[in-house]
Every structure is written in C-alpha cells, then in structure tokens.
C-alpha positions as CSV (number, residue, x, y, z in Angstrom):
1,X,143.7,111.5,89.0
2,X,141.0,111.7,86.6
3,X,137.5,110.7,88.0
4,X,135.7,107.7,85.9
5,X,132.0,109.0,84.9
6,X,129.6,107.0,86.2
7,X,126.9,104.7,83.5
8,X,123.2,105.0,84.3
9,X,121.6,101.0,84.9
10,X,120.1,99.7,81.8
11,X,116.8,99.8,81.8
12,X,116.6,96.4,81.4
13,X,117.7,96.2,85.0
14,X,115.4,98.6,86.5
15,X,112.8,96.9,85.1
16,X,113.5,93.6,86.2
17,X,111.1,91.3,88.0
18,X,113.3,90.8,91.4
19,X,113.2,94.5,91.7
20,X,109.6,94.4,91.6
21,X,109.3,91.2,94.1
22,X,109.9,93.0,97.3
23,X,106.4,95.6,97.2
24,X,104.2,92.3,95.9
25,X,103.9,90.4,99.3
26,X,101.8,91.5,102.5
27,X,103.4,93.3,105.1
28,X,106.0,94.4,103.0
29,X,105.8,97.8,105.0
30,X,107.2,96.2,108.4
31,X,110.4,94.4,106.5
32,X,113.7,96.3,107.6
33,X,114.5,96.9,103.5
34,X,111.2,99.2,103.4
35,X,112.0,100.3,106.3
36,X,115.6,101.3,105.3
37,X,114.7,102.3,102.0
38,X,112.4,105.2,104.0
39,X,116.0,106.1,105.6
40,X,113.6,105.0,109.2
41,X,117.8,103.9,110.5
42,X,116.0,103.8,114.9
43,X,113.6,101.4,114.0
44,X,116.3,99.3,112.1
45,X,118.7,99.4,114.3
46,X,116.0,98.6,117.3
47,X,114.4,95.4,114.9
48,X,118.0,94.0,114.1
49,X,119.6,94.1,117.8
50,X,119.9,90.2,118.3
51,X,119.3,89.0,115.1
52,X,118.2,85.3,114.8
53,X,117.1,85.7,111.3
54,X,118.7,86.8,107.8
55,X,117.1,87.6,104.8
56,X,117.4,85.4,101.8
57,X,117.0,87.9,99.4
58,X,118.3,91.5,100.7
59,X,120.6,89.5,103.5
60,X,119.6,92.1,106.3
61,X,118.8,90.3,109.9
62,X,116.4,90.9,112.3
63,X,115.2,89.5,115.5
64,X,111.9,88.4,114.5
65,X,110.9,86.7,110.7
66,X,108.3,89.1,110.2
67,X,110.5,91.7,109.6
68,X,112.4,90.2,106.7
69,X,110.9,89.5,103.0
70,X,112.7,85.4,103.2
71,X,113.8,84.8,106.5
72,X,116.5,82.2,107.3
73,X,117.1,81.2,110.7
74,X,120.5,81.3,111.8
C-alpha cells in the first residue's frame, strides 16, 4: 500500500486570525490548551479531573473557568 504524501497548510491558514486569538487574552498561560501545547500532560490531567466546564473554542474541560479560553458550563 502506497503511503499518501502529506500537503503543508496554506499559509493562509497559519496566518489566520483565530489562530492568533488564543495568546491575545490575559491569563492565557493558565488555560489547559497552553498548557497542553507545552506537552505540561500532570497539570492537565490534575485541572480537568471533574470537569464542569468546556471550552468554546478548543472544546477541552476543566474544573474551574479560569482554565479555559471560553468557558461553557456544563
């Protein structure tokens, strides 16, 4: 089975204004996608045991709102 090479994203996409969203608010440091993104999977784990919230925009959840960009309660 032949393997499909894989396309680079456009740069157009890269570039886009969502992408830049998440590192223009306050406290983006203690949000568990900054945290993920620094691969920091303990603290994760120990900020999204019994979620009562879910990010609107990244969809992660986390026990406490100030750990997510948009929180939702659920």
């Amino acid at each position: 089975m032949a393997r499909k090479e894989l396309k680079p994203l456009s740069t157009e996409l890269q570039t886009a204004e969502e992408f830049q969203l998440a590192d223009a608010h306050p406290n983006h440091e203690n949000h568990l996608c900054h945290i993920v993104m620094l691969r920091n999977m303990r603290s994760a784990a120990k900020l999204a045991k019994d979620a009562q919230y879910i990010c609107f925009l990244c969809g992660r959840a986390a026990r406490d709102s100030k750990n997510l960009c948009e929180p939702i309660k659920i």
